[in-house]
N, C-alpha and C positions, 0 to 999 in steps of 0.2 A: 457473592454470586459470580459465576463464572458464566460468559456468553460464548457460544461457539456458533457463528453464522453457518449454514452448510449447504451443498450441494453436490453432490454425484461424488462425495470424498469415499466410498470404499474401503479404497485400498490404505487410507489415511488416519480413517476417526476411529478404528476400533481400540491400534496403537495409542493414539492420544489418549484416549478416555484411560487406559489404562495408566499412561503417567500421571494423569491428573488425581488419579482416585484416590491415591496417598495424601498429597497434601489436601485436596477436598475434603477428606474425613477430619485429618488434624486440624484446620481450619474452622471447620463447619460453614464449610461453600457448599451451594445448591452449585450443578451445572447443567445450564439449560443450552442444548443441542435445538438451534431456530433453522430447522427445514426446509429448504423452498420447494422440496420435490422433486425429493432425490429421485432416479430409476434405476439406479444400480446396485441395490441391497443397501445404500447407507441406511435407511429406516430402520430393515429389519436388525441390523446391528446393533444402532442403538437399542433401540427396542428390547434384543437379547440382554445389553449388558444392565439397560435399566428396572429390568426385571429382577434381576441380581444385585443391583448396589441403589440402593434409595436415592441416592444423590444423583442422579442423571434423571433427568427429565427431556421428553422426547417435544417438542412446540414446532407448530405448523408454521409456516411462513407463506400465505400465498402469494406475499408480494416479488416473493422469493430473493429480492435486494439486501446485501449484506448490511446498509443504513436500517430497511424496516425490519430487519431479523431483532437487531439490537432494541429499536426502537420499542421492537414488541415485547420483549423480553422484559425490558424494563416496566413497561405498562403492567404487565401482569405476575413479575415477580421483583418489583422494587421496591412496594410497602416493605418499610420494616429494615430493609438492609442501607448499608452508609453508601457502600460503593460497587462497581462491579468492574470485574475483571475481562477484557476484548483477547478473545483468544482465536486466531487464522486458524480454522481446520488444515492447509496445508504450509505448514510448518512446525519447526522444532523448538522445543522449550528448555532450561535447564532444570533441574529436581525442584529447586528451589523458586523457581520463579516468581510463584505468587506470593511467597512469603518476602520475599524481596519487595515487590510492590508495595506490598500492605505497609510492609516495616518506612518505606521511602515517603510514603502518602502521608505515614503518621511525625515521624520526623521533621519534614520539612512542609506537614501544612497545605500542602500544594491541593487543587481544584483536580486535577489531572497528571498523571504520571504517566511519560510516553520512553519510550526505549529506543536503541538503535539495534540494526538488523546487521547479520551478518548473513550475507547470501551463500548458498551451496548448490554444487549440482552433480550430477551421479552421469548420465547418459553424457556423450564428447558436445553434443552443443549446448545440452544446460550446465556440464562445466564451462563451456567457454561464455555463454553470459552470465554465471555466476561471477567471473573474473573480469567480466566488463561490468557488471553494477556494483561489484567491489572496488571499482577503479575510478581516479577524476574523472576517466571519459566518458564513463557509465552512469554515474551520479554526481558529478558538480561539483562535488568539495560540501556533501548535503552531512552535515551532524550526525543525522538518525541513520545514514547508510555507513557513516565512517568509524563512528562514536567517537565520543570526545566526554573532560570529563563534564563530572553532574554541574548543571546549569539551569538557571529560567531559560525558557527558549519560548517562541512562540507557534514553534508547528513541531510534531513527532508522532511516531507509529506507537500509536494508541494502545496504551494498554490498564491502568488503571485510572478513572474515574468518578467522582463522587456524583451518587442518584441525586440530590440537591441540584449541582450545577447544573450537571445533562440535562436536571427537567427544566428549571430554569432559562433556559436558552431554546428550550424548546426539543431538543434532543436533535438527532439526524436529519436533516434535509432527506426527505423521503425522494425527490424528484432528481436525487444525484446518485448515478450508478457508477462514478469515480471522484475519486476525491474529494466523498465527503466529511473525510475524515480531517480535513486542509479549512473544507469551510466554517464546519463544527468548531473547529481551534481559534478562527477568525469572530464567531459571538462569542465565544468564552470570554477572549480576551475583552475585546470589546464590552463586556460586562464585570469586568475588573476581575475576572477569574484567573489565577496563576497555571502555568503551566510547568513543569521540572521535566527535565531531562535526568536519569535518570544513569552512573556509568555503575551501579551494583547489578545490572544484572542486561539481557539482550535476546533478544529471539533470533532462531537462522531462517531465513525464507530459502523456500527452494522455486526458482525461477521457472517460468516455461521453456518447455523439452521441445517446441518447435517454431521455427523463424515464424510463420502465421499466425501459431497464435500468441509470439510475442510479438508484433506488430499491431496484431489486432489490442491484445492488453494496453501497449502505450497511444495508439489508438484512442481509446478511451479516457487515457489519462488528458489527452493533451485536451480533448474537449468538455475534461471536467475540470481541469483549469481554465480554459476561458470562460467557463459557467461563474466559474469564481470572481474572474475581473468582470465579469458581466451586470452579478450579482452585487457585489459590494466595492468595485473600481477600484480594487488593489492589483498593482503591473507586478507580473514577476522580478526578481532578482537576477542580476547581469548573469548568474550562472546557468539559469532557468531560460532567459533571454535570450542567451547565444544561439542554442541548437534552434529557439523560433527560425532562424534565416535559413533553416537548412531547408525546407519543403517552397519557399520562396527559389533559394537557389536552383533546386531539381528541375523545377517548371522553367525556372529560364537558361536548361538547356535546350528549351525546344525552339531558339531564335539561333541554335548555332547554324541555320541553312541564311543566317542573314550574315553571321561573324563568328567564326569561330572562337572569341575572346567570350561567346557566352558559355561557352565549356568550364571557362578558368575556375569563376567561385565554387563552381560543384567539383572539379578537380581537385580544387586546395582544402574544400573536407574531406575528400579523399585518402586524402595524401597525408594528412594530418591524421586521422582514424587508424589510415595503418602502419602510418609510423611509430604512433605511440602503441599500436600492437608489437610491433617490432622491437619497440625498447623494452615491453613487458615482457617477450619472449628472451631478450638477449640480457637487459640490467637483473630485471627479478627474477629471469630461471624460469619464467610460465611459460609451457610447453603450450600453454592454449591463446599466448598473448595474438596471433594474426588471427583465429577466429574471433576471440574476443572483441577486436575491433570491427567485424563484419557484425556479431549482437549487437552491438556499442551505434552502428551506425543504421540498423534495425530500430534501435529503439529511440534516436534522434530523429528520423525521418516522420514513424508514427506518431510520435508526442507531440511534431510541429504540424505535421498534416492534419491532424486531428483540432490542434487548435485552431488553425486557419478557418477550417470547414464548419466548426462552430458558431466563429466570430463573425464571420463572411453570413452563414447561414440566418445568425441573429439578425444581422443589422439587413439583408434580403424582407425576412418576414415583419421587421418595425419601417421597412420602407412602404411594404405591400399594402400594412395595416394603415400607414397614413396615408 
């Protein structure tokens, strides 16, 4: 079985469906398109092509969360099947993909088979933060952003899954509209489920096309990592850890009317951002490396603001309530 979370994808899921329908057939995958209510013709799209090809099935989502799309999906078309396949409506896949998974999952046994993404982008600033989450400053030195080879690992961008484990664990955190796909990986393991990484095969994401709303995206992210050490009190990783000091440092430029030395630590991310913009422009040849580092520092800003605002806000309403 094949999941496709969706929403207002148009311009995205007629394409997909049509790559997938090859290997769906040779496989005999269902692919169930989980709606949260679209308003942009994605319905009637699918709708069209599932009219035409048996294997696309159209499933309502009202909770419209890419966690309860899955979640549903499995609920009412997991009898029977071993595993199912997590496919991004906006992204790319190679021909092979699902057959790669399937082949990875049976070989090596694994609970879960996650993959590394290779980011893309087409318009001048989703190429330039394609080339910032393709880069340390963009991603950390993260496996699943750089790929590395096949390995256990314990977190990756999800892609194939056995319906055993997912149910087992309970499946999705319904109450996490990021990252919960981090947390999901955190009971697996924790219930002795294996995880593989997976260097046969990789999906390209293609980033957001504007500073807002890739701000607002890591936004998200950062306060669905603090849900995470909230929930089960695991600290990020020194790589994850770092850019935390960046939304601390921002706010204490507002003491430079007391010293100007409170300028420095926001300076020296600065400086650092676009220096290594600089060397990606001049050692690698990216013509996009000094925008890169304005994405790059776009999406450090919101990933630590967003966790602050979280964590701050958590422990606000456990003060209130005591």
């Amino acid at each position: 079985m094949v999941v496709i979370p969706c929403l207002n994808e148009a311009k995205h899921i007629g394409a997909l469906l049509g790559e997938l329908a090859d290997p769906a057939e040779r496989l005999g995958l269902r692919i169930v398109v989980a709606d949260g209510g679209s308003t942009d013709g994605t319905r009637d799209i699918v709708r069209d092509i599932a009219a035409r090809n048996p294997c696309v099935v159209l499933l309502d989502n009202p909770r419209r969360l890419q966690s309860a799309a899955v979640n549903l999906a499995v609920a009412v078309f997991g009898d029977n099947v071993d595993g199912f396949i997590r496919i991004d409506a906006h992204g790319g896949y190679p021909a092979d993909y699902c057959e790669r998974l399937i082949e990875e999952a049976s070989v090596t046994g694994a609970d879960s088979v996650v993959v590394s993404m290779a980011t893309k982008g087409f318009g001048l600033f989703q190429k330039a933060t394609a080339a910032a989450q393709n880069s340390k400053l963009g991603n950390g030195g993260s496996p699943h952003r750089e790929g590395a080879p096949g390995h256990w690992t314990d977190h990756g961008h999800h892609a194939f899954m056995r319906i055993d484990a997912f149910r087992a664990v309970g499946g999705y955190d319904e109450s996490f509209s990021h990252n919960e796909d981090a947390e999901l990986d955190f009971r697996l393991r924790a219930a002795g489920h294996r995880i593989w990484m997976t260097d046969k095969t990789f999906m390209t994401y293609y980033p957001r096309a504007t500073a807002t709303a890739l701000f607002r995206q890591y936004l998200g992210y950062g306060r669905g990592r603090a849900r995470n050490i909230l929930k089960h009190g695991t600290w990020p990783r020194l790589r994850q850890a770092i850019p935390l000091l960046v939304f601390p440092v921002v706010v204490g430029t507002s003491l430079a009317f007391l010293s100007l030395s409170a300028l420095v630590p926001a300076g020296l991310w600065i400086a650092a951002c676009l220096g290594y913009g600089i060397w990606m422009a001049v050692g690698q040849r990216n013509p996009y490396g000094p925008l890169a580092a304005v994405s790059a520092m776009i999406m450090h800003l919101g990933w630590s603001m967003g966790f602050w605002l979280q964590l701050f806000g958590s422990w606000k309403r456990r003060a209130a309530a005591s």
